[in-house]
C-alpha positions as CSV (number, residue, x, y, z in Angstrom):
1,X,154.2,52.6,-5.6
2,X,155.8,55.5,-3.6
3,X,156.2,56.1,0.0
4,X,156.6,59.3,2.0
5,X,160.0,59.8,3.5
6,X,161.5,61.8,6.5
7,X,164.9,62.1,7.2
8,X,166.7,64.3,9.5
9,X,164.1,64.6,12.6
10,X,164.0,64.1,16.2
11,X,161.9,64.4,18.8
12,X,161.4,67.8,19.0
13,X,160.7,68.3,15.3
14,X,158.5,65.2,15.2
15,X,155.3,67.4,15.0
16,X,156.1,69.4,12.2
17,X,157.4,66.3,9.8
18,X,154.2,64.4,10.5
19,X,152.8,67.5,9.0
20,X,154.4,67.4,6.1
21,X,154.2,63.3,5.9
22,X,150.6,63.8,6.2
23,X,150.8,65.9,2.7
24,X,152.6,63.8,1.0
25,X,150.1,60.6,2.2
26,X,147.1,62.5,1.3
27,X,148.8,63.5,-2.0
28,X,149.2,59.3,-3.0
29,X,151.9,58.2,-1.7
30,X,151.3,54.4,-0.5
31,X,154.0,53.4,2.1
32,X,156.4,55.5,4.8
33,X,159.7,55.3,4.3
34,X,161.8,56.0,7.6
35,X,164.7,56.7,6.0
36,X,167.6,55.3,8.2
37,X,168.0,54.1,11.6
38,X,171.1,57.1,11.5
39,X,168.8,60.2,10.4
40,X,165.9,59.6,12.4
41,X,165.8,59.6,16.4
42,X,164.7,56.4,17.5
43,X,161.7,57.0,18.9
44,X,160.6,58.9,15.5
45,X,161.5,56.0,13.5
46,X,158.8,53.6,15.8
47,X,156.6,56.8,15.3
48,X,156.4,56.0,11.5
49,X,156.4,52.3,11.8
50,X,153.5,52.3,14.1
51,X,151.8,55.1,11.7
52,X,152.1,52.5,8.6
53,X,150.6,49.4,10.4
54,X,147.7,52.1,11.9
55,X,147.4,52.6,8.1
56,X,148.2,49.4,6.8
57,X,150.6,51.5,4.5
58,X,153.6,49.1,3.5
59,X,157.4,50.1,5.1
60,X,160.9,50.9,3.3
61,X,163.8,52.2,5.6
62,X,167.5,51.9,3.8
63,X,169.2,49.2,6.2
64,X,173.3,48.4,6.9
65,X,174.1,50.4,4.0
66,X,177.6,51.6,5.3
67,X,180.0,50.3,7.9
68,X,179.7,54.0,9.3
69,X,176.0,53.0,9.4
70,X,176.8,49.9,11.4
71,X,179.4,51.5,13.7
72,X,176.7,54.2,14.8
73,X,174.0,51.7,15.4
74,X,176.0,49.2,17.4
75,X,178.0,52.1,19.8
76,X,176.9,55.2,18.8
77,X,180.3,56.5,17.3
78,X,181.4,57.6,13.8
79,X,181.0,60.0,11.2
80,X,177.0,59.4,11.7
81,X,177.4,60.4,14.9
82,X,179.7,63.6,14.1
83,X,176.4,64.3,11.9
84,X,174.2,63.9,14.5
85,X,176.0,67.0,17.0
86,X,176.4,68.7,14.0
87,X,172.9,69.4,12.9
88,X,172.2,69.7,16.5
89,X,169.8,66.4,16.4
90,X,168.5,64.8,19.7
91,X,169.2,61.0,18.4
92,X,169.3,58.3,21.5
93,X,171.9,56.2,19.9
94,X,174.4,59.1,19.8
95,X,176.9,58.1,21.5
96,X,175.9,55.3,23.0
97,X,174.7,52.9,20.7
98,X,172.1,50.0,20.6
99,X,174.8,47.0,21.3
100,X,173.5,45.9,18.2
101,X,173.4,45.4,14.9
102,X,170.9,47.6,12.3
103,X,169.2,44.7,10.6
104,X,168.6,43.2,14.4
105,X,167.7,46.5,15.9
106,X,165.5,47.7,13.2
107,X,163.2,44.5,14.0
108,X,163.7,46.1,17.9
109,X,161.5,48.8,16.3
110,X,159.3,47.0,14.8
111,X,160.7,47.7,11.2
112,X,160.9,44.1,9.6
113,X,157.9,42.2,8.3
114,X,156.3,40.9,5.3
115,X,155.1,44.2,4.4
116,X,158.9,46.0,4.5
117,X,161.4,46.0,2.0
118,X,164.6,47.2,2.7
119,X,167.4,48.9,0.3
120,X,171.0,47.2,0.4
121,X,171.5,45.1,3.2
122,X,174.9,45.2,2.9
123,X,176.3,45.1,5.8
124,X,174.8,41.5,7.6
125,X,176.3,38.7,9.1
126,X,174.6,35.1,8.4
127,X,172.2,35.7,11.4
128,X,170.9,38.8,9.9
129,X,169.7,37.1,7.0
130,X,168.6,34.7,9.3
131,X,166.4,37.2,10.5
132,X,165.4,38.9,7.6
133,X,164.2,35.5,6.1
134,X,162.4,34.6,9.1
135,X,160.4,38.3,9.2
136,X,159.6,37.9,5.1
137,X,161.1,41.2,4.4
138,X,162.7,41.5,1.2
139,X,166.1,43.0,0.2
140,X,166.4,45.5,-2.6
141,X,170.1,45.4,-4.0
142,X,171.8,48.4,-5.2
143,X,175.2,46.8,-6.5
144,X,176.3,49.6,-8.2
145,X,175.0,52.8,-5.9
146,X,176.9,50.3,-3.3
147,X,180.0,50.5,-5.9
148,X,180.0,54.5,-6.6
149,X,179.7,55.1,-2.8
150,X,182.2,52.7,-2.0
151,X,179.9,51.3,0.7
152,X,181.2,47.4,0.7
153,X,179.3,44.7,-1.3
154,X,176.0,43.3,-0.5
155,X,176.5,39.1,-0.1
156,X,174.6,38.4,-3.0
157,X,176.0,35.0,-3.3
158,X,174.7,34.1,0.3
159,X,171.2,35.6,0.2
160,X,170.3,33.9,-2.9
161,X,172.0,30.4,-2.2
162,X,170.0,30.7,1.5
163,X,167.0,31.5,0.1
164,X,165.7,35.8,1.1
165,X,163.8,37.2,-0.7
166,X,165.7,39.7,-2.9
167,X,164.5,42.1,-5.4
168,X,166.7,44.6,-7.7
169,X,167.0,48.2,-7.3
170,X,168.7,51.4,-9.1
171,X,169.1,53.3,-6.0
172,X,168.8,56.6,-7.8
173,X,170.3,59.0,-9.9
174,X,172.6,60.9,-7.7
175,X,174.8,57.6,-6.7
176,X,174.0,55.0,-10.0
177,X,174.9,55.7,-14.1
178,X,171.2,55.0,-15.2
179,X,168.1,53.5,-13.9
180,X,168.2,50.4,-16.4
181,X,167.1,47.5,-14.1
182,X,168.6,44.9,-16.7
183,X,172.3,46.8,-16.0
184,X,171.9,46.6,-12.6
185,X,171.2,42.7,-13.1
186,X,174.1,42.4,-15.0
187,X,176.6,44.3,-12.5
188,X,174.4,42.1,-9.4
189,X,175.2,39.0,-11.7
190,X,179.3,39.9,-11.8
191,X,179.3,40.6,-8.1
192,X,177.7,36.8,-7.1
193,X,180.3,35.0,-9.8
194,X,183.0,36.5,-8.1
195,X,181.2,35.8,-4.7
196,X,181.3,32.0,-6.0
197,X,178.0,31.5,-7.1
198,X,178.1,30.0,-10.8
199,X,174.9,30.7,-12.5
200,X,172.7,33.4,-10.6
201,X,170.9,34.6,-13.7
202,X,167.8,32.8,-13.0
203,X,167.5,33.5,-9.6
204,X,168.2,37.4,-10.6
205,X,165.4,37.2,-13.4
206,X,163.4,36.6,-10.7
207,X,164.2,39.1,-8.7
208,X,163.6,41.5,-11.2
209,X,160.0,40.5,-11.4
210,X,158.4,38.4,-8.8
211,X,160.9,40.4,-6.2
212,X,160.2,43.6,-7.1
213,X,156.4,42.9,-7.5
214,X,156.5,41.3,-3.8
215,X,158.8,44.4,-2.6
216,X,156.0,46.5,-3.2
217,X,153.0,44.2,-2.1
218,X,152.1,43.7,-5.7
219,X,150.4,40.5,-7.6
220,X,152.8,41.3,-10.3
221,X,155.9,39.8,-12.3
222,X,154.8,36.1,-13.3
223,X,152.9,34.7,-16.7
224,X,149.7,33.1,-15.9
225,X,146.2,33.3,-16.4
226,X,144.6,35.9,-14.4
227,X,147.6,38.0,-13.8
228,X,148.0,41.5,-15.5
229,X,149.3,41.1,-18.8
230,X,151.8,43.3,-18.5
231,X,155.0,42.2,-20.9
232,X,158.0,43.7,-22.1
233,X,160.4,42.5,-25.2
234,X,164.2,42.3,-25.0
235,X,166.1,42.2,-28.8
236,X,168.7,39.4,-27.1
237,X,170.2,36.6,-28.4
238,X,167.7,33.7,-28.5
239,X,169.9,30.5,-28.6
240,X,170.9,29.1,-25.4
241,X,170.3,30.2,-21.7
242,X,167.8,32.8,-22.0
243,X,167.7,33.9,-18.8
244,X,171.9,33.8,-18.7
245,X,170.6,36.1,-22.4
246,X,168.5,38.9,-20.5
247,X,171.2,39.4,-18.2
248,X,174.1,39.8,-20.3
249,X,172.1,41.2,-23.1
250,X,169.3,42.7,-22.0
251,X,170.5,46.7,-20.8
252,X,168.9,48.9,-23.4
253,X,167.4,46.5,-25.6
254,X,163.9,47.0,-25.0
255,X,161.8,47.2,-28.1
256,X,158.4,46.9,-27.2
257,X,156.4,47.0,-24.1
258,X,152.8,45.3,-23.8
259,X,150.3,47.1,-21.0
C-alpha cells in the first residue's frame, strides 16, 4: 500500500503539487500522505485530507514526532519555524501557533479517523491518546528512527496498557539500521520494560500483524479460515513463551515465507 506525499507547500504552490500528487495517484499509489502539520500550510494540509475522503483514499501524516514539532504547532516558534522564513513558505501557524497541541490540532483538520494512521506519536499527553483512541486512528511506532534522531521516546508502555491501536514501523532507511520489523519489535519491546510494562511481547506480535494490516485498511495479519494464507517461518527457540521467542529471536531468522 503506498500513498502520495507532499511536503514543503503552501498556498501559493498548492496548484502545481496537486499536479504532481495527481501523478503519483494515477500511477497506484492508494492513500495521501500530508506529510507534517510543519511542512505543509495549513490550509494545504485540509486540501489533501478533504482530497482522500473525496477519494475514499486512506490518510498518513507523521504526527508529534519532535518537541520542535510540538513547539511550532502550539506557538508557532522554533527551529520549524526558522524553516518556515527560510524557504520563504506562507505557513499560518508561523509565528503564531494553533494554541494547541499536533495530535489535537490535526483532528482540527480533519486528519484523524479510522482510515489514518499516523507515524510516531511521540510527543502526546494522556488526552491525546484519549483522542487518538476515540477517532480509531492507529499509531505506527518508530522506536529506533525516534532513537537515531534523538526525537524523545514514544509512551509505548501507556498506549498499549490503554488500549490504541498501535502497529510497528521501520521509519526508513535514512534514520533506522535496517528495515527488519522483528528488530524493531525487539528495540519497541526494551523501550516498554523500561517504561514499566512487564511482558509487552504479545501485545507487540500483534501489532506487527493485525496493526499493520489495520494501519493500512487491510483484512490481513490473523490465522483463520477465509483469510489470505499468507505465513512466514521464524528459526526461534520453540520452548517457552513463543511470542516473548519472536521478539527476542526473531530479527533475521526468517527461513521460509508462504504466499
Amino acid at each position: 500500500v503506498s500513498y502520495g506525499e507532499l511536503a514543503g507547500v503552501d498556498d501559493k504552490g498548492w496548484p502545481v503539487a496537486l499536479q504532481r500528487l495527481e501523478g503519483i495517484l494515477a500511477a497506484g499509489a492508494e492513500g495521501i500522505s500530508p506529510h507534517t502539520l510543519y511542512t505543509l500550510s495549513t490550509s494545504v494540509f485540509r486540501s489533501m485530507v478533504t482530497t482522500a475522503r473525496e477519494r475514499g483514499l486512506r490518510l498518513h501524516p507523521h504526527l508529534a514526532e519532535t518537541a520542535d514539532e510540538a513547539e511550532f504547532v502550539l506557538a508557532g516558534t522554533g527551529p520549524f519555524a526558522d524553516f518556515v522564513a527560510r524557504f520563504g513558505l506562507d505557513f499560518e501557524l508561523h509565528g503564531v501557533g494553533s494554541g494547541t497541541t499536533p495530535a489535537r490540532h490535526c483532528d482540527e483538520l480533519g486528519g484523524l479517523g479510522p482510515d489514518v494512521h499516523v507515524a510516531h506519536g511521540v510527543h502526546v499527553d494522556a488526552d491525546d491518546r484519549a483522542l487518538l483512541r476515540e477517532r480509531q486512528t492507529v499509531v505506527a511506532l518508530c522506536t529506533r528512527s525516534n532513537a537515531v534522531l534523538q526525537a524523545g521516546e514514544a509512551p509505548v508502555a501507556d498506549y498499549l496498557t490503554e488500549g490504541n491501536p498501535v502497529a510497528l514501523g521501520t521509519d526508513s532507511l535514512a534514520s533506522s539500521p535496517d528495515l527488519d520489523l522483528l528488530a524493531e519489535a525487539r528495540a519497541t519491546r526494551d523501550l516498554a520494560r523500561r517504561q514499566g510494562l512487564e511482558r509487552p511481547e504479545e501485545a507487540l506480535v500483534r501489532a506487527l500483524t493485525l496493526g499493520g494490516a489495520q494501519a493500512v485498511g487491510q483484512d490481513l495479519g490473523t490465522i483463520r479460515e477465509g483469510a489470505r494464507a499468507d505465513l512466514a517461518v521464524f528459526d526461534v527457540p520453540v520452548d517457552g513463551d513463543p511470542y516473548a521467542a519472536l521478539v527476542e529471536h526473531g530479527a533475521g531468522r526468517c527461513v521460509a515465507t508462504v504466499l
